[in-house]
N, C-alpha and C positions, 0 to 999 in steps of 0.2 A: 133607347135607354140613355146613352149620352147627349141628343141633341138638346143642345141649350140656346135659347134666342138671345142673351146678351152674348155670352161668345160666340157665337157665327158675327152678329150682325159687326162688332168690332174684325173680325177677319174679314169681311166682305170690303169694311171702309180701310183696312190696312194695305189688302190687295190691289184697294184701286187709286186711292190716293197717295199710301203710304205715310208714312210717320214725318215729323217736322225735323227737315234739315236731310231727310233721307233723298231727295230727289234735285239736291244741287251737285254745283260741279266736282264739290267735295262730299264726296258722300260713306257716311259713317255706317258701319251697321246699326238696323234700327234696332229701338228698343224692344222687347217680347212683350205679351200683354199679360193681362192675368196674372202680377207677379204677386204674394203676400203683401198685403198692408202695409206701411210703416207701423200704423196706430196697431195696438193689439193688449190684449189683455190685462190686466194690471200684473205688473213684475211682483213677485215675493219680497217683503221688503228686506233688504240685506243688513248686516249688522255694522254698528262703529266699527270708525279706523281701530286695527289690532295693534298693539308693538309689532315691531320687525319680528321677535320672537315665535311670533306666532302667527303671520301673514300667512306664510305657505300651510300653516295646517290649516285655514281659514278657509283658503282657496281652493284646498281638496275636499271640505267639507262644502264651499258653496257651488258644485260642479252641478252641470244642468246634463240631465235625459233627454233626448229626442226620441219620440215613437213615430213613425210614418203608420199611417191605416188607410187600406187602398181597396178596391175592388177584388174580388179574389181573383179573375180575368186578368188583372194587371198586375198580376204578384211574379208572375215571369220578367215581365220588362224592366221591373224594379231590379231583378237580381240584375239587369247589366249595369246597374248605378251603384258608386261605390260613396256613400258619406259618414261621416262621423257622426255615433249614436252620444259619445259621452264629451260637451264640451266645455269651457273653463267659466261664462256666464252667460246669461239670458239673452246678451244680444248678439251672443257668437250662433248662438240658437237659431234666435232669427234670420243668420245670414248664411247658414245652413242650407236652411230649409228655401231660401230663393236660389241660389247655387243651386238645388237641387229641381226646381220648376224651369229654373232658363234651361241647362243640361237637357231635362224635358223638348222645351220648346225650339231648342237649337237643333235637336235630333227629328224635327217634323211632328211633335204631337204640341201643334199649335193651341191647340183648348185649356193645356195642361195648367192646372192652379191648384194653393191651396188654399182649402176650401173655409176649413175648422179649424181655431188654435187654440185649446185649452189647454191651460196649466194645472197641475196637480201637486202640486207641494215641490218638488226637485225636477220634474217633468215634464216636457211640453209634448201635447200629442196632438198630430196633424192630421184633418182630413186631407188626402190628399187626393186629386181626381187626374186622371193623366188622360183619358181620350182614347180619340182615333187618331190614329197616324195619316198624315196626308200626304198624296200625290201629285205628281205632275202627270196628270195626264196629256196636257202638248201645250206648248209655248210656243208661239209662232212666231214670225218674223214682222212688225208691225211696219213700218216705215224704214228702218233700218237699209243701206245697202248691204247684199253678201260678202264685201269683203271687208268692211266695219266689223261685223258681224265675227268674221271667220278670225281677224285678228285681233277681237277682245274675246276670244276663247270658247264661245258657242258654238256648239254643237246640236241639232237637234236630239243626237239619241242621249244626249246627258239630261235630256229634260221631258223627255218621255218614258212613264212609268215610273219615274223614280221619284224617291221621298221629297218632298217641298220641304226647301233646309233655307230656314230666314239667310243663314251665312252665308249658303254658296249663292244665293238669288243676290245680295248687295257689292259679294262680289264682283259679278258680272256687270251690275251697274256701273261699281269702281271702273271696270276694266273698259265699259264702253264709253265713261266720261273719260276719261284718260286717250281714247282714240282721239276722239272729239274735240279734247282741246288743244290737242297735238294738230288739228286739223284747220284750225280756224274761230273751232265754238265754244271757246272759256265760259259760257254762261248756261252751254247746255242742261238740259235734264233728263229724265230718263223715267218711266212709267211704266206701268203694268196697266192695262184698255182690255176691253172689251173682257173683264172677266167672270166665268161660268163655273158655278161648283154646286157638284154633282155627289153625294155621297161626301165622300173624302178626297173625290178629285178634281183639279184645277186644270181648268182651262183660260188661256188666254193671251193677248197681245205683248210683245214688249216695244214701246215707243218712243222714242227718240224727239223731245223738242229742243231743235239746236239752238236756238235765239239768235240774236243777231251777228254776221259774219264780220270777223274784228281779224286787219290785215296789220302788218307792223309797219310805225312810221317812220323812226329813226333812234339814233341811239345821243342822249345828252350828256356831256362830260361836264361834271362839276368839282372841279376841284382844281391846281395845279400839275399841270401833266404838258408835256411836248409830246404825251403818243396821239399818232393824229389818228382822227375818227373813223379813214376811210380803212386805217389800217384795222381798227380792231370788227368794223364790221366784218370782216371778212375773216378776222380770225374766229369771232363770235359765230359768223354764218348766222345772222340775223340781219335782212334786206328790207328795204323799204316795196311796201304792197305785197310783199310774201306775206302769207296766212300764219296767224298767230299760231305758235307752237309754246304750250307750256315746258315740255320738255326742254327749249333750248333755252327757257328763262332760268329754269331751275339749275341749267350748267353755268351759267355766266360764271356766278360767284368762283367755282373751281377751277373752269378757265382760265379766269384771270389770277389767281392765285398762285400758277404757276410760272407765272410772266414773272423774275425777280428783279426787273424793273419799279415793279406798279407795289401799289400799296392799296389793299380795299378799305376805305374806310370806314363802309356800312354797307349791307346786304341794297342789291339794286332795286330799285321805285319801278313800278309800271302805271302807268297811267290811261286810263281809255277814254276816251274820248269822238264822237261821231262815228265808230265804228274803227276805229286804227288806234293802236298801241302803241304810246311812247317810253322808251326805256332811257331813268337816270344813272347816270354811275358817278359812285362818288369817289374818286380815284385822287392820287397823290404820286407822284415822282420822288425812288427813293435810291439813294448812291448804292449803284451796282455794277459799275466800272471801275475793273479789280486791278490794282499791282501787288503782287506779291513779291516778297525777295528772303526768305527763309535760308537760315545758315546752319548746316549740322556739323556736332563734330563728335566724329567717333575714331573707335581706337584700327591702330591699321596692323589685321594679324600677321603679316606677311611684310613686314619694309625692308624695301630691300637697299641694296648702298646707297648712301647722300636722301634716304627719304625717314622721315619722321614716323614718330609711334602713333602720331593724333594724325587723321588727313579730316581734310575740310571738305566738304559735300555742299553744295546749292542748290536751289530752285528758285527761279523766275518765271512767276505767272502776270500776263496781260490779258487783260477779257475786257472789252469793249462792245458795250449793249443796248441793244435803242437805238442805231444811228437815226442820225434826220427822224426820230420818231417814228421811223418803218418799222419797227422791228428785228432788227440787222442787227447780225452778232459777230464779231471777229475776234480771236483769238492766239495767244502764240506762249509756249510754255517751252521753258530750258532748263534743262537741269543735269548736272552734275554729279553723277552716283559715287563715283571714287577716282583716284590719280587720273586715271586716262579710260572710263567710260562718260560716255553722253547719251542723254535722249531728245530729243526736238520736237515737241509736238506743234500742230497746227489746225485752225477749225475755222468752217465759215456755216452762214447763216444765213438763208434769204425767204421768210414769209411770204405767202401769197403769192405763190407763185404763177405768172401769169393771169395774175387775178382770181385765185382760185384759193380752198382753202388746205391746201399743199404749203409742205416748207420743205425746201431743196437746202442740203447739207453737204460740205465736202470736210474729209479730213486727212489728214498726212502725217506720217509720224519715222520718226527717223530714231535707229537706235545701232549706237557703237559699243561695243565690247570689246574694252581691252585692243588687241591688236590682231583676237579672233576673226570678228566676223562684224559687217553692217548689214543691218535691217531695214529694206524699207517698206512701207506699209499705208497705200494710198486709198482712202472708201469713199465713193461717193455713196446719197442716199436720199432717201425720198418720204417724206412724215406727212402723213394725214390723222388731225389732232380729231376723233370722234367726241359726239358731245354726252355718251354715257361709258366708252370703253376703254378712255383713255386714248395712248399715241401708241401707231401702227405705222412699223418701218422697214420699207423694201431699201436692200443695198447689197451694191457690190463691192468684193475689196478685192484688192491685188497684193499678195504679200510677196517680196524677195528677199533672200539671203542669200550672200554672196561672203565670202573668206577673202580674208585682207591679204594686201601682195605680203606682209610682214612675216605673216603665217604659212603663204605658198612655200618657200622656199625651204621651210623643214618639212615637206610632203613628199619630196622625190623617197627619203628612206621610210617609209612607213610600210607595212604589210598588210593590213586590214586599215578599213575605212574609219575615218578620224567622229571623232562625236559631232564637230559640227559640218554641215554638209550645204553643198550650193543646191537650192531649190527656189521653186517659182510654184505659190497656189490662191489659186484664182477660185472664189467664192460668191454664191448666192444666198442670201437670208434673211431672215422674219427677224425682228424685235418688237416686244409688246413693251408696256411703260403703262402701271396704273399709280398715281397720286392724288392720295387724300389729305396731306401736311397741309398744317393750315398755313405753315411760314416755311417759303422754301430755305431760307439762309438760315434761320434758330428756331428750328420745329421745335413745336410743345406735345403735337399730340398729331396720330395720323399712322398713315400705311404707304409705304413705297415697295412697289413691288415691277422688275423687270424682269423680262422671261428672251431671248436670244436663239437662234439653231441659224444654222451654215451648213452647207454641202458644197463643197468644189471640189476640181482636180489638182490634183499636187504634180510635180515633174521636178523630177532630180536629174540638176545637167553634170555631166562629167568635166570633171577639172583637168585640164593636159598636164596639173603637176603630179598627178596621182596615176597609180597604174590602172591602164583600162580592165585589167582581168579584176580589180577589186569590185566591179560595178557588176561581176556575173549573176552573185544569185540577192541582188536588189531590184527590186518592182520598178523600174524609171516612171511609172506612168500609174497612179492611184486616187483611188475616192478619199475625202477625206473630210470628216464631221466635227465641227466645233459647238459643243454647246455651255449656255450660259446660265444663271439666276442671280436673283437679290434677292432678298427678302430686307426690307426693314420697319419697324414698328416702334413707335414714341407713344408712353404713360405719363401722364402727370402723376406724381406724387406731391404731397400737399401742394402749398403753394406755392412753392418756385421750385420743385424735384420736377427731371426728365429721366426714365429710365428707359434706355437705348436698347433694343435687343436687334442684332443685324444675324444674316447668314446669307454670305454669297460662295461662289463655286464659281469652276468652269470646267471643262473637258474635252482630250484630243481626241479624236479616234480615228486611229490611220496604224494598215500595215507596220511600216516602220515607223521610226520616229529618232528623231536624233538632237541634239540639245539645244542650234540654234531656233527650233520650232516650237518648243516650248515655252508654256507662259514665265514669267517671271514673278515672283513673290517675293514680300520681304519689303519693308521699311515706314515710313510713316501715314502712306496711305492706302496699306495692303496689311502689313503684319507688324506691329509694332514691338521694341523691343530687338529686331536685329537690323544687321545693315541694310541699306537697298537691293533689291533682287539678290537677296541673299539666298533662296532658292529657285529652282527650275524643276518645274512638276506639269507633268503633260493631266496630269489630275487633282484636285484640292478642293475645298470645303475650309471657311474661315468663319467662324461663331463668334459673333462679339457681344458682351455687354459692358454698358456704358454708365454711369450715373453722374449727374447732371445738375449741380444745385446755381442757380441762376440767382445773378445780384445786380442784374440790372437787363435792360431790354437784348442785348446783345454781350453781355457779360457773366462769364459762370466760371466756376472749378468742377473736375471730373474725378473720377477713378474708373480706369476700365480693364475689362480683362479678353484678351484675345485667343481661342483657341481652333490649332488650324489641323488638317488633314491635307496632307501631302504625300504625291506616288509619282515616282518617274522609274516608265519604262522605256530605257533604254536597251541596245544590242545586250551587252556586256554590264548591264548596270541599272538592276530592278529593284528599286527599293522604296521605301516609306520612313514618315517621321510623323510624330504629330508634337509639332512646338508650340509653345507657350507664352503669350507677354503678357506683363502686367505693368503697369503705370498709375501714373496721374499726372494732372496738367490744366492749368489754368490760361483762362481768357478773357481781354477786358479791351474798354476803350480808351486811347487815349489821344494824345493830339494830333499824334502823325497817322494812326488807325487804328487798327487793332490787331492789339500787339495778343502771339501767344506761345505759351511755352508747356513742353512737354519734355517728362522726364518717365524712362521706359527701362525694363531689362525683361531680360527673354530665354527660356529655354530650349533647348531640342537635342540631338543625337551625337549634336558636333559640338555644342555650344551648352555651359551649365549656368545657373542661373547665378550670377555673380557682381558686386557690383564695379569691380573690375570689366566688368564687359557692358556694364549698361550706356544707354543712347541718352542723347539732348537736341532736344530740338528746337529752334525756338526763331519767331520772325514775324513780321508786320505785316498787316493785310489793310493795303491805302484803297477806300471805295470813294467815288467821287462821282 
């Protein structure tokens, strides 16, 4: 009753050939057959332009009908399709009603067309013919190996007995040209052979013509660059006679965007040629060798004799990048939080490590408080940059904190154990690092996302200033978990708007805890609006948003607002705050660098929002 010789014999030539452009290395879903006309009956002629007045009455008066008329057999299958009977004109009509034939043909009633389109004064009514529903009866394996196969997502019991779905069959081509070119064979194609249909079921081949086998030659640097070639094949992991991989073509671009050395100046060239792949990059060297020297001055709540109301804060940053064009990063940062605190940070950098595409990191960081306690804080670590998942990093860190002789000597009268305590904890853990920014120093637009976890043992040594009975019901010996996140994400708003949306955290989790082990919060690059490490929270969550109107490549003003969640559980001393900053702050270029300034105040539990307490920051960033 349904079989019709022009729709078989187009299915028979779809199945074996397939459709134009569907059996290359990019492969689309094809088109359905049998879809409505374009050409079609003469449209009802419509009337003159209306005034505005009377447009919308026009338009409810020129509203078109659609009737579907189907076999009474296929008056079930219809009810699972949902379309619009009443639409706004003739040609919403017509696109209707093919929407509603592909729907048809995407769900396996390949035959499905309509047939008849008559209009009726406000109504178009449609023959519509929907078929037989088709199967797979079995797909086999034509050429193919079984583990091509198994890793572009085939299954044989997914293709036996079940409905023949044009969608999910181009998929599987998708997925087996994407092996394939991952493999060597950019030029692949993909078939359906040897096929047999029986009723409504399909039998037959799927095969694989790889074309010619295309290895990689080398990689071409065009442009001005000291990074040398051997270095970035190896951060690229694209080798000379290794088999062409699309996937590691398609990462370059992101690879190297993260290098804040390099500059892309156009997406990279491949060229083929006798069977081997050349890759051009069009690359540029851009000043990424930082000095900073930033000066704060904020009000001092506490001066004590011979000290002033204003105390002066610093930081100096060095970062050194690119050496000899290896890739080699050094780095050294100081800074100055109040009267008599310091922190000391330290960082190195070494790519390719032992020829490999590993980058070996060390870092050290020193921190004094006051005449409490010093911190130090040594990691090494180990990054392997993947070319779809981002950077994956194994490390170890050694933290100690040790109480200054200044401070022993008021410990012989104490009774109970002081808030900061001498420990030692030694740490294993994972950091992920995913980045889509298209600029790593003035993102427009992009996703930074890092994720952190640690497990170590902590050990708390006894001080001989302190009484030993103070240490009896303290755990000397404990687990103890540090974990981390980022989140941050950049919009453009028109044409030079950036809007900033960040969320990071961290978290202690250990037995005790006591306040030299806690992180530190607070000040220009953590919580804007109060002083540096103005809090101490073994838990926190900081939300920022930012807005961003840019007036030149590296030049903008901001307004941001910071809000934080903060908890420190100590002994004697379990509390929370959630403070507040707000600002603005401009930045620009100018001849020594780039110079910038921010102006913040802040609230929270202890502090109200005044401009008597707000901060200033402000200082030169020299790249060279």
């Amino acid at each position: 009753m349904y079989a019709r010789a022009p729709a078989f014999l187009l299915l028979c030539l779809w199945l074996t050939f397939g459709w134009p452009g569907s059996a290359r290395a990019q492969t689309s879903t094809a088109p359905v057959p049998n879809q409505p006309p374009l050409q079609t009956p003469a449209v009802p002629p419509t009337r003159p332009a209306a005034p505005d007045t009377t447009r919308r009455a026009l338009r409810v008066a020129n509203r078109k009908f659609i009737r579907l008329e189907t076999e009474a057999a296929d008056r079930a299958v219809m009810r699972r399709y949902r379309y619009r009977t009443t639409v706004s004109d003739s040609l919403a009509a017509f696109r209707e009603v093919r929407e509603v034939v592909q729907a048809l043909q995407a769900d396996a009633y390949l035959t499905a067309s309509a047939d008849g389109l008559r209009w009726g004064h406000d109504t178009l009514r449609v023959q519509l013919y929907v078929g037989e529903k088709f199967r797979w009866a079995r797909l086999r394996n034509g050429n193919l190996g079984d583990g091509l196969l198994t890793r572009a997502g085939y299954r044989e019991r997914f293709f036996t007995g079940k409905p023949f779905e044009p969608g999910e069959w181009a998929r599987l081509q998708q997925r087996i040209l994407v092996e394939a070119e991952n493999q060597g064979y950019p030029f692949a194609t993909v078939r359906l052979d040897s096929v047999e249909l029986r009723g409504a079921d399909i039998t037959g081949r799927v095969v694989l013509d790889r074309g010619r086998a295309i290895v990689f030659d080398s990689l071409q640097i065009v442009g001005k660059t000291k990074t040398r070639k051997r270095f970035l094949t190896k951060y690229l992991q694209i080798f000379p006679n290794q088999p062409y991989s699309q996937q590691r073509v398609a990462a370059i671009s992101r690879l190297l965007r993260q290098l804040p050395y390099l500059q892309v100046k156009a997406e990279p060239e491949v060229r083929f040629a006798q069977g081997r792949a050349r890759i051009y990059l069009l690359l540029e060297d851009r000043p990424s060798n930082q000095f900073d020297a930033i000066v704060g001055v904020l009000p001092n709540p506490t001066p004590g004799p011979g000290q002033k109301k204003l105390q002066i804060t610093g930081d100096v940053t060095i970062n050194l990048r690119n050496l000899s064009g290896g890739g080699k990063q050094i780095g050294l940062q100081w800074r100055k939080l109040d009267v008599a605190s310091q922190l000391l940070d330290a960082h190195y950098v070494h790519p390719n490590f032992f020829g490999t595409p590993l980058e070996l990191g060390a870092t050290f960081n020193l921190y004094k408080q006051a005449n409490s306690f010093l911190t130090l804080q040594p990691r090494l670590q180990l990054t392997y940059p993947t070319v779809r998942a981002g950077r994956i990093t194994f490390f170890t860190e050694r933290r100690s904190s040790r109480l200054l002789a200044d401070t022993a000597g008021t410990l012989k009268t104490l009774t109970v154990l002081p808030q900061n305590i001498d420990s030692e904890y030694t740490s294993y853990g994972l950091d992920y690092n995913w980045n889509s920014l298209d600029d790593l120093l003035f993102p427009r637009r992009g996703l930074l996302a890092a994720a952190q976890a640690a497990v170590g043992t902590k050990r708390i040594s006894k001080n001989s200033e302190l009484n030993d009975t103070l240490y009896n019901r303290v755990l000397l010996r404990s687990t103890q978990v540090m974990l981390g996140l980022r989140l941050e994400r950049y919009f453009r708003i028109g044409r030079a708007g950036v809007l900033l949306t960040r969320l990071r955290g961290e978290a202690l989790l250990n037995q005790r805890l006591f306040l030299n082990d806690m992180f530190r919060i607070g000040g220009l690059a953590t919580l804007r609006g109060f002083n540096e490490y103005a809090f101490y929270a073994n838990t926190y969550g900081v939300s920022t948003v930012e807005f961003r109107q840019f007036t030149g490549a590296d030049s903008f003003v901001f307004l941001f607002a910071d809000q934080a969640y903060l908890r420190r559980d100590l002994q004697n001393d379990k509390t929370s705050d959630t403070p507040t900053g707000l600002g603005a702050g401009l930045s620009f270029r100018t001849g020594a660098g780039l110079f910038q300034f921010v102006y913040s105040v802040g609230r929270s539990a202890n502090q109200r929002m005044s401009l008597s307490n707000s901060k200033i920051h402000f200082g030169i960033t020299s790249r060279f």
